[in-house]
C-alpha positions as CSV (number, residue, x, y, z in Angstrom):
1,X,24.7,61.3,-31.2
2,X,24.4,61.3,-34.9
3,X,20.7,62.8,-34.4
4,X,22.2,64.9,-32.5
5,X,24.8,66.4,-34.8
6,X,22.0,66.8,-37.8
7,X,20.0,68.9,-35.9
8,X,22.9,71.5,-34.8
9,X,23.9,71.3,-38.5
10,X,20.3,72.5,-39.4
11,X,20.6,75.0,-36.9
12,X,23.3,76.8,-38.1
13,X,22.2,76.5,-41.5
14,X,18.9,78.8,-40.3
15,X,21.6,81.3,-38.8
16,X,23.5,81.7,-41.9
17,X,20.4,82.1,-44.1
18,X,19.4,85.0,-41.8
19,X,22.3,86.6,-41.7
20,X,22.3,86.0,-45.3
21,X,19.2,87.3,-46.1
22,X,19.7,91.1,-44.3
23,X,22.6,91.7,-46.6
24,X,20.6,90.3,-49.5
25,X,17.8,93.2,-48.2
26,X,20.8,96.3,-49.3
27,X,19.0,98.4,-47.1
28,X,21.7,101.3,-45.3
29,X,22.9,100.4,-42.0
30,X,21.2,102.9,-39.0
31,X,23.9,105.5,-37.9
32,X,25.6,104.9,-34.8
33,X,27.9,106.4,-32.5
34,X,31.8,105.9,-33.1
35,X,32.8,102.7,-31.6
36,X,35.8,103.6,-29.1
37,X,38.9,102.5,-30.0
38,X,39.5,98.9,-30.0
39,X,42.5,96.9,-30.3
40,X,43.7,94.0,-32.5
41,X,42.6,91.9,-30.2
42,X,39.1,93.2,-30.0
43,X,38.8,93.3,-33.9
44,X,39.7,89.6,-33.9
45,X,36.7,88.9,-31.5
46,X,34.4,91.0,-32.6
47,X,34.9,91.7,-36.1
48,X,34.1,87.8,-36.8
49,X,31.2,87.6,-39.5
50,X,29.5,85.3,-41.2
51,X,31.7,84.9,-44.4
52,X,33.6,82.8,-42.5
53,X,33.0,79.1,-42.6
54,X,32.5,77.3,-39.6
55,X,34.3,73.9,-39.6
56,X,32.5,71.1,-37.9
57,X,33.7,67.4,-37.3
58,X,31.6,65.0,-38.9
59,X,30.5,61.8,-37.1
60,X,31.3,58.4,-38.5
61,X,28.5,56.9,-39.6
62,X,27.2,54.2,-36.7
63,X,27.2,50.3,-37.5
64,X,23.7,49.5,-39.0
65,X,23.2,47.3,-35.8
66,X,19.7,44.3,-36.5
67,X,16.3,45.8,-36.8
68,X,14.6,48.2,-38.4
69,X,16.2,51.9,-38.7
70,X,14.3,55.1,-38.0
71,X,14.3,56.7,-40.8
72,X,15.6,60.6,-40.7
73,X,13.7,63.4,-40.0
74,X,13.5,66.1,-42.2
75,X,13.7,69.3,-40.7
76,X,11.9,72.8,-41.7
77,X,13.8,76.3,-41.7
78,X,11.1,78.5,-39.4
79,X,9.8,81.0,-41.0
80,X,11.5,84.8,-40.6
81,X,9.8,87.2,-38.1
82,X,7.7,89.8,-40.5
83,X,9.7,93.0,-41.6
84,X,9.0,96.3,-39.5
85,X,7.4,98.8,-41.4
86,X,9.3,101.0,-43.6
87,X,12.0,98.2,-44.3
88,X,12.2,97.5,-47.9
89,X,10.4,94.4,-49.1
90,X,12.0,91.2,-49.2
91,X,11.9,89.2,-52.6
92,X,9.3,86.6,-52.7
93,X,12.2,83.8,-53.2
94,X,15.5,84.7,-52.2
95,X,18.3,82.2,-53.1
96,X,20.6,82.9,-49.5
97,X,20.7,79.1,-49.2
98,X,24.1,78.7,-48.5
99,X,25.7,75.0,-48.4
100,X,26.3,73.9,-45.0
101,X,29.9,72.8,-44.4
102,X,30.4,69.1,-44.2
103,X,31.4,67.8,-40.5
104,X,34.7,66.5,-40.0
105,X,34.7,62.8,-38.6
106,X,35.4,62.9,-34.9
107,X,35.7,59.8,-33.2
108,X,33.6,59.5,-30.2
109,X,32.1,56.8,-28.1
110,X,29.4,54.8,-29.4
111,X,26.0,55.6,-27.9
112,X,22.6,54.1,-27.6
113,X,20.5,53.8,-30.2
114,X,17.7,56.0,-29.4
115,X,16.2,59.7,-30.1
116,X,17.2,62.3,-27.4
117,X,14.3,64.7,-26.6
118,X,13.9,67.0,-29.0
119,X,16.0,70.7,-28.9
120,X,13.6,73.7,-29.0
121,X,14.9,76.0,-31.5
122,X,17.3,78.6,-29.7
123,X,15.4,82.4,-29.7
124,X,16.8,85.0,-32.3
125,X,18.7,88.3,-30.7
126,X,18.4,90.9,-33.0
127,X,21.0,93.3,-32.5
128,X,20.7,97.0,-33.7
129,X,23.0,97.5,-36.6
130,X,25.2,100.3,-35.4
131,X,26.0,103.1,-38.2
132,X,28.8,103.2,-40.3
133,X,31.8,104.5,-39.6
134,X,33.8,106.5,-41.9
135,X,37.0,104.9,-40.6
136,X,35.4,101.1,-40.4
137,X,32.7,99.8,-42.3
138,X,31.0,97.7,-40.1
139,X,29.4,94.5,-41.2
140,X,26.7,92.8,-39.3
141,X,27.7,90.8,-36.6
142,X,27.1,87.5,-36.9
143,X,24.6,86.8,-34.7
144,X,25.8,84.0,-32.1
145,X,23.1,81.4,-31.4
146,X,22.3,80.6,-28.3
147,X,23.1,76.5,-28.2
148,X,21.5,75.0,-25.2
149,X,23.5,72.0,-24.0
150,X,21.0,68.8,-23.5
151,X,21.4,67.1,-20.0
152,X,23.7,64.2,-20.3
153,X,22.3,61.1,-20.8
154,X,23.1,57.9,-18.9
155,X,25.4,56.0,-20.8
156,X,24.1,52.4,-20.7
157,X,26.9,49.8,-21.2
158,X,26.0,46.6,-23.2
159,X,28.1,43.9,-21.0
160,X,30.2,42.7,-24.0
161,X,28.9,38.7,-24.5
162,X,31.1,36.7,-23.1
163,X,32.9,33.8,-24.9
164,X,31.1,30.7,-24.0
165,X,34.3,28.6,-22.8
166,X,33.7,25.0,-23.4
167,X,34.9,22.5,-21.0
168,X,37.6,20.7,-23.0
169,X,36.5,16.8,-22.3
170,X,38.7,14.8,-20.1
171,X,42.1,13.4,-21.5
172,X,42.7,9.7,-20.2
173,X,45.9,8.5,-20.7
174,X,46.3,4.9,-21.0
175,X,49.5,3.7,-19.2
176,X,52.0,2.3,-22.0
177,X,52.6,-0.9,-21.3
178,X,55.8,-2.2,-20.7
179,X,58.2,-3.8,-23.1
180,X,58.8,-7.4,-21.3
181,X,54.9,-7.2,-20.7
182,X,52.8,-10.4,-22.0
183,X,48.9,-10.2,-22.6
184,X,47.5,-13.6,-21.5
185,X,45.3,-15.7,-23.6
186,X,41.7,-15.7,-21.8
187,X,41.2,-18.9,-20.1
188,X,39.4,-21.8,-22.3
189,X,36.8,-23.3,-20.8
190,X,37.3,-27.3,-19.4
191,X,35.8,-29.5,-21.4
192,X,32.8,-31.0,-20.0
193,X,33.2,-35.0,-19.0
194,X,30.4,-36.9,-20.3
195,X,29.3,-38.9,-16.9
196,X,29.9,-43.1,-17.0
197,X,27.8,-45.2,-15.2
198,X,29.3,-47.9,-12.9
199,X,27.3,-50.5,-10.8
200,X,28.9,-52.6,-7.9
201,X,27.8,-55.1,-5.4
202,X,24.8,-56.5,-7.6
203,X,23.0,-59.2,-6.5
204,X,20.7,-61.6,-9.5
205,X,18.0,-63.5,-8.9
206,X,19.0,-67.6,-10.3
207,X,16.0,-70.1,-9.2
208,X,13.6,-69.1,-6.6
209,X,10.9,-70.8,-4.9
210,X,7.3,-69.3,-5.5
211,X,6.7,-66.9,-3.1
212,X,10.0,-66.8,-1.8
213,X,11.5,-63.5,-1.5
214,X,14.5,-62.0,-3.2
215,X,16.9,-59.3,-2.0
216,X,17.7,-56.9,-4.2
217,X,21.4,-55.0,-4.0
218,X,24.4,-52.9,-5.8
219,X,25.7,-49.3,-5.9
220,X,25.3,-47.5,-9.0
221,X,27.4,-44.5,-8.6
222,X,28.2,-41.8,-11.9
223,X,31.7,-40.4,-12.5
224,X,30.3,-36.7,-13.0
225,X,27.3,-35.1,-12.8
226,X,24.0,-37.1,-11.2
227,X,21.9,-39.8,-11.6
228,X,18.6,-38.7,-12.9
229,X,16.7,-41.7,-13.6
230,X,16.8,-45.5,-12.1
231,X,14.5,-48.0,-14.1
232,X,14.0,-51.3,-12.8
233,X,11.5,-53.8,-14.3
234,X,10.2,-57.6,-14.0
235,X,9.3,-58.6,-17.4
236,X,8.0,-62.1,-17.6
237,X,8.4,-64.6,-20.6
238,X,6.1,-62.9,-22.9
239,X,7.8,-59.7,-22.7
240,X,5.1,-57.9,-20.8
241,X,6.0,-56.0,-17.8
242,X,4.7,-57.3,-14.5
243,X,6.4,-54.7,-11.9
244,X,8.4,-51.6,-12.2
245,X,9.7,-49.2,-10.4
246,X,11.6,-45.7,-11.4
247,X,13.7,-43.0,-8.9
248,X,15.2,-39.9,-9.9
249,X,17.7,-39.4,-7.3
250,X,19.6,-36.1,-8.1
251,X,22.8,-37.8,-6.7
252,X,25.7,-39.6,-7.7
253,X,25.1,-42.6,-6.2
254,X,22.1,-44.8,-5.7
255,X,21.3,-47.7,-3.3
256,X,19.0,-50.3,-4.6
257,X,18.6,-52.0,-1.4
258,X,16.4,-49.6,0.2
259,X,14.6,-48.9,-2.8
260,X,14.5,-50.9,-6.0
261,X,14.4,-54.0,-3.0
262,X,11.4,-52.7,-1.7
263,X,9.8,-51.9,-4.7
264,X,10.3,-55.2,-6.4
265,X,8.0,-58.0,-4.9
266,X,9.2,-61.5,-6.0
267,X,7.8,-63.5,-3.8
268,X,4.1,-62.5,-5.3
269,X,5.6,-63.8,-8.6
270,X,3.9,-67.0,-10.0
271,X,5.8,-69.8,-11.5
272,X,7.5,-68.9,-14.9
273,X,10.3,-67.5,-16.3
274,X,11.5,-63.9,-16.1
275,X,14.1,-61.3,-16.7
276,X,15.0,-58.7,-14.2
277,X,15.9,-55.1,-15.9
278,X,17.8,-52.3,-14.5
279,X,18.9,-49.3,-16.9
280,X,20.4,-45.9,-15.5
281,X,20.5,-42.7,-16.7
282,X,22.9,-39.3,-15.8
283,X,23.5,-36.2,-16.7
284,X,26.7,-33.5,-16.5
285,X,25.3,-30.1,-17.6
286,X,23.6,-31.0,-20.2
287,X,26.1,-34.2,-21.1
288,X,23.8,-37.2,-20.9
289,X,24.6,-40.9,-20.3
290,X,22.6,-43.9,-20.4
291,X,23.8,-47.6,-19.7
292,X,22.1,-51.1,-19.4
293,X,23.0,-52.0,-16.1
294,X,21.0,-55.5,-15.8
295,X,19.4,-57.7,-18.1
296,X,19.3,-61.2,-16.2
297,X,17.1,-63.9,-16.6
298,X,15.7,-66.3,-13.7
299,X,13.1,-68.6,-13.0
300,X,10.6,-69.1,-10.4
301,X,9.9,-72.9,-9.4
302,X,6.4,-74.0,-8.3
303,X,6.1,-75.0,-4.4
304,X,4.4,-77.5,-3.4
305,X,3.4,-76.6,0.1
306,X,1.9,-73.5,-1.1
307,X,-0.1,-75.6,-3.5
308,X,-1.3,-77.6,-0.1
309,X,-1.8,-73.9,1.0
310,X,-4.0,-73.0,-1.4
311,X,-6.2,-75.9,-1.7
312,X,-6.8,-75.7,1.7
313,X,-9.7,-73.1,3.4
314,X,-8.0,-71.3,7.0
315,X,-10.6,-69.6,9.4
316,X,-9.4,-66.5,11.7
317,X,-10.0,-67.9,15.1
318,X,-8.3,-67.2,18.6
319,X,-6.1,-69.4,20.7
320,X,-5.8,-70.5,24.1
321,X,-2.1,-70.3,24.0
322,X,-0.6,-67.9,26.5
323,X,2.8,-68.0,25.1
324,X,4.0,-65.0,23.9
325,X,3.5,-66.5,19.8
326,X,-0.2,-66.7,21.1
327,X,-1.1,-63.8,22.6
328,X,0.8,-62.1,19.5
329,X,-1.8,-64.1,17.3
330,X,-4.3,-63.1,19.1
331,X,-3.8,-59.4,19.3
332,X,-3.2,-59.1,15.1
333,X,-6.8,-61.7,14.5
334,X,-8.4,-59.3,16.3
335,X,-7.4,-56.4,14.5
336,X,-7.2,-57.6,11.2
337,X,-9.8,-60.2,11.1
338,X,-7.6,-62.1,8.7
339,X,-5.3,-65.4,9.2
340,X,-2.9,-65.0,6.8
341,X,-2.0,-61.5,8.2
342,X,-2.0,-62.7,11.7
343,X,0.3,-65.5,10.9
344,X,2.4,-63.5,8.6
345,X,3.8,-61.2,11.9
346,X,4.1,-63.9,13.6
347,X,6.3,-65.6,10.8
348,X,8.5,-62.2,10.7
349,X,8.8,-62.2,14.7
350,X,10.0,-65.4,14.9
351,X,12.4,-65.0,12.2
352,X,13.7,-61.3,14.2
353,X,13.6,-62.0,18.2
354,X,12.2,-65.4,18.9
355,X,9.4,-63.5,20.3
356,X,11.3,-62.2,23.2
357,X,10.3,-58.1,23.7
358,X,13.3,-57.3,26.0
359,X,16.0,-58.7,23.6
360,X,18.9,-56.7,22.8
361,X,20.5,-57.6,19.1
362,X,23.2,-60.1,19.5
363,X,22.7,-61.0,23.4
364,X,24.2,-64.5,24.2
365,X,24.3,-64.2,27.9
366,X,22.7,-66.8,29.8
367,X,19.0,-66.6,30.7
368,X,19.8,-62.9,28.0
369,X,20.4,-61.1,31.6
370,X,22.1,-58.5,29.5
371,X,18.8,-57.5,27.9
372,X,17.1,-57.6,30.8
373,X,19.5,-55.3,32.5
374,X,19.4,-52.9,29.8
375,X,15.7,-52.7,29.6
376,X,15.6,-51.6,33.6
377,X,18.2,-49.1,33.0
378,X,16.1,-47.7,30.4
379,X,12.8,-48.0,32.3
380,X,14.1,-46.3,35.3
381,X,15.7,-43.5,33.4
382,X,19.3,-44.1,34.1
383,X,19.6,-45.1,30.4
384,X,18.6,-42.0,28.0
385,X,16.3,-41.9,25.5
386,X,19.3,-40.8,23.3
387,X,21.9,-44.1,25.0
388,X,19.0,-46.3,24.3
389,X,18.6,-45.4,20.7
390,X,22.5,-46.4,20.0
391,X,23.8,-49.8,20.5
392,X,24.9,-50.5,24.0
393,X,28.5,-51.8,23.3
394,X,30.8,-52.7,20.3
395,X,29.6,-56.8,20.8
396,X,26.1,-55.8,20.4
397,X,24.0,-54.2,17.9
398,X,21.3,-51.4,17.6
399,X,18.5,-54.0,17.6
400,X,15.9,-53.8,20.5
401,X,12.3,-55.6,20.9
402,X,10.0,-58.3,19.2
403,X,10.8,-56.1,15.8
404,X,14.7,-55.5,16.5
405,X,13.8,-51.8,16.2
406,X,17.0,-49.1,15.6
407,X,17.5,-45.9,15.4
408,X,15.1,-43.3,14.8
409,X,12.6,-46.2,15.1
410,X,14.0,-47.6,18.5
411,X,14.4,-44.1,20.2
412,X,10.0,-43.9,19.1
413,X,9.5,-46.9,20.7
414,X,11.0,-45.2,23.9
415,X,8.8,-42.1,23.9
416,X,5.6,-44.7,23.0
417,X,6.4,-46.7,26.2
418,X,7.1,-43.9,28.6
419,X,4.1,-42.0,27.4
420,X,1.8,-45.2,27.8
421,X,3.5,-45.8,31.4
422,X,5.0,-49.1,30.5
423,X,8.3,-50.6,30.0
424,X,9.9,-50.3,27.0
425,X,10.1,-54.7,27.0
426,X,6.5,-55.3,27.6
427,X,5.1,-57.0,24.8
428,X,1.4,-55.7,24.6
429,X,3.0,-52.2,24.1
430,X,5.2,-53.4,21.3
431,X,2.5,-55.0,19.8
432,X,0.5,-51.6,19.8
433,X,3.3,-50.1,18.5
434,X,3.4,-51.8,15.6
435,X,-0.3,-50.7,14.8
436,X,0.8,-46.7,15.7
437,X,3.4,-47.5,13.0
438,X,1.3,-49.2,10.3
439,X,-1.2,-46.6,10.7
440,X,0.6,-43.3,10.3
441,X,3.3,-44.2,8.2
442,X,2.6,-47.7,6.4
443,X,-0.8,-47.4,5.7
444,X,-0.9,-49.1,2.8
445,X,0.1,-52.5,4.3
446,X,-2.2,-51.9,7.0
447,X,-4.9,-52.3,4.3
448,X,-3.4,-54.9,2.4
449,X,-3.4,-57.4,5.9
450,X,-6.9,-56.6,5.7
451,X,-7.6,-58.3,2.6
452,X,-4.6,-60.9,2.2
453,X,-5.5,-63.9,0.5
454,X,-2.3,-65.6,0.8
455,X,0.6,-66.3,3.6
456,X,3.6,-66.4,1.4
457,X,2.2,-62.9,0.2
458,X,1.7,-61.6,3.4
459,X,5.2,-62.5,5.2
460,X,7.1,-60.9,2.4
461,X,5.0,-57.3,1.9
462,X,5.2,-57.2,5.8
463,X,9.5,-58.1,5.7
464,X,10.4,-55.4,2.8
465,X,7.7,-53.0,4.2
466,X,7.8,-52.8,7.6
467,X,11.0,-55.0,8.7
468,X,13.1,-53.7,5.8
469,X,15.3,-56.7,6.8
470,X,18.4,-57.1,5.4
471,X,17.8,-61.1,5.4
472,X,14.6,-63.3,4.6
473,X,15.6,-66.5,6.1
474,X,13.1,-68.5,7.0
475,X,10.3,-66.8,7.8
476,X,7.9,-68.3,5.6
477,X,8.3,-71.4,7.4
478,X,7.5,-70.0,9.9
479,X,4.5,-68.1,9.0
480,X,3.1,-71.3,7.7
481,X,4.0,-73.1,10.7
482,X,1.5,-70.8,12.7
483,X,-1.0,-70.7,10.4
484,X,-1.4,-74.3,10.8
485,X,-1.2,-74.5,14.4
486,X,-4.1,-71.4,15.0
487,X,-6.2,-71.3,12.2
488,X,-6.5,-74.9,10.9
């Protein structure tokens, strides 16, 4: 718009300077014919000439907006049309220049920034002067130029930006709390208990015989946490350590008759002095106890049968006897090869059933027709497997066979005898079973009857092995007993 404006400026500027320029030329005006009358009214349309000054509105300037500015054009008067001949000579330089009025501001719309197409310079329309009147001196009309109006141009609207309206963050109000409320302390942690170590029901070893066996028992319990380690130990009078045994039972209570017992051989103990050791050890995250439980000293007394025992030579030979203690003897000589194994069974039989393979724990009945009852309920199937694993009454106890099996053990002994098609009281089947036993899950004794070199040794590895009897009695009397009667 502002380009706009210059270039009508300029224009009017050239029409000025050529109507300047013929009254600078003084040449006389060409007669014409007298002008009819005319009103005021015409006069004041027609009799307009170029003294007057034409007002025109200047622009405000436009806000330098970013960028670089075109810079303004300059603009050239055309040159005037040549004089016609006969017309007086126009001056070489003629000072008509006449300064263009300023343009009143006029506020208008802002426009895009850019250059219209250019405006061909409107034509010139010479009009014949008409001759002077002697009434009106006529003065050249000024000469109107003909203004052509450019097309209107689109008027592009910049979308004004757009405050950027930030999400005011979230407000969280924190209930106030109320007046009679109380803030509890947080909770202190208990204060661990260190665990203590108790032991009951101990038994110690005073004077043994050599090669007499010892049972071992007692109930070491902890007050919190578990037991980690158990530590038992023969040490003899020179302070060395002759056996020794260590659990670690995770528990809180430990039974040393089932395991320190079995561990702990003292019948293969020669004669001397010793001390038996038992120390225990717990821990309650990370609290740790440890206590002295035993430290007893005993003695083991020389024997003098087993002195007769060893000075004496025993050969592995069979026996004519038919009893049930012979054909026992029998059956282990020939698997073993070895008397003191034979007769060290034997000695533990004896001591457990009298020999008798159909007797039920704690049967006094005459001629034991209670066991022998039970045993044909149990081989005809009116006795379960399960009924015949328990103990048949409240006056009896789980104990079945030549062994006294129970339990787990005793319910086996059913499957082995109804798989082999034989009673569960026959003896040659309990005798196998003993070997099924030994084999898969004592085979280390099964090795060590191989090789035995003494009885006493023998009766008490096969008792806290195999038996796992609560009581020795006297079954190393009996052993030896045997031994003399089938192998001397």
């Amino acid at each position: 718009m502002r380009l706009f404006a210059k270039r009508i400026a300029a224009m009017l500027m050239v029409f000025v300077m050529l109507a300047s320029a013929s009254g600078c030329a003084a040449a006389p005006f060409p007669k014409l014919p007298s002008p009819e009358p005319y009103s005021a009214e015409q006069d004041t349309v027609l009799n307009e000439t170029v003294s007057e000054k034409i007002e025109i509105e200047v622009l405000p300037p436009l806000q330098e907006t970013a960028g670089p500015q075109p810079e303004p054009e300059e603009f050239s008067v055309p040159e005037l049309e040549a004089a016609e001949p006969g017309d007086p000579a126009l001056p070489e330089e003629t000072d008509c220049t006449t300064d263009a009025p300023e343009l009143s501001e006029q506020e208008e719309e802002p426009q895009p920034s850019y250059d219209p197409e250019p405006v061909a310079p409107a034509q010139i329309i010479q009009t014949p002067e008409p001759e002077p009147s002697p009434q009106v001196i006529w003065e050249s009309p000024a000469v109107q130029p003909v203004i052509e109006t450019p097309a209107p141009q689109p008027v592009i609207e910049t979308p004004a930006p757009q405050p950027v309206i930030e999400a005011p963050a979230p407000q969280i109000t924190m209930p106030a709390p109320e007046a009679s409320a109380v803030i509890p302390e947080p909770a202190q942690p208990a204060e661990l208990e260190k665990p203590v170590i108790t032991l009951s029901g101990e038994t110690l070893p005073s004077e043994i015989a050599e090669g007499s066996p010892f049972v071992l028992r007692g109930i070491i319990k902890v007050s919190a946490g578990n037991l980690i380690k158990i530590h038992a130990a023969l040490i003899d009078a020179a302070g060395k350590t002759v056996q020794q045994c260590i659990y670690a039972p995770g528990t809180d209570a430990f039974d040393l008759e089932g395991t320190v017992n079995v561990s702990l051989v003292f019948g293969s103990l020669a004669p001397g002095d010793y001390t038996y050791l038992l120390n225990a050890e717990a821990s309650n995250e990370g609290l740790r106890s440890e206590r002295e439980l035993i430290n007893h000293g005993f003695k083991v007394a020389a024997d003098p049968a087993r002195d007769a025992e060893r000075n004496k030579t025993y050969t592995a030979k069979f026996t004519n006897d038919t009893s049930n203690a012979g054909r026992i003897w029998n059956r282990f000589i020939n698997e073993f090869g070895n008397p003191y194994a034979a007769a060290a069974i034997l000695g533990n039989i004896a001591a457990e059933s009298s020999f008798l393979p159909y007797l039920v724990e704690g049967d006094t009945s005459t001629g034991y027709s209670f066991s022998k009852e039970h045993t044909m309920q149990a081989d005809s199937g009116a006795l379960s497997r399960d009924a015949f694993a328990e103990a048949p009454g409240e006056e009896y106890g789980g104990g079945y066979g030549i062994c006294q099996w129970t339990g787990d053990r005793k319910a086996a002994l059913y499957d082995f005898a109804k798989a082999s098609g034989r009673s569960v009281g026959n003896l040659d089947m309990q005798c196998d079973f003993i070997l099924h036993e030994m084999i898969n899950y004592y085979p280390d004794l099964y090795d060590y009857l191989k090789t035995a070199d003494s009885c006493y040794s023998a009766v008490f590895k096969f008792c806290n092995v195999y038996e796992q009897a609560a009581l020795y009695g006297a079954r190393n009397t009996y052993a030896l007993q045997y031994l003399e009667k089938y192998a001397s």
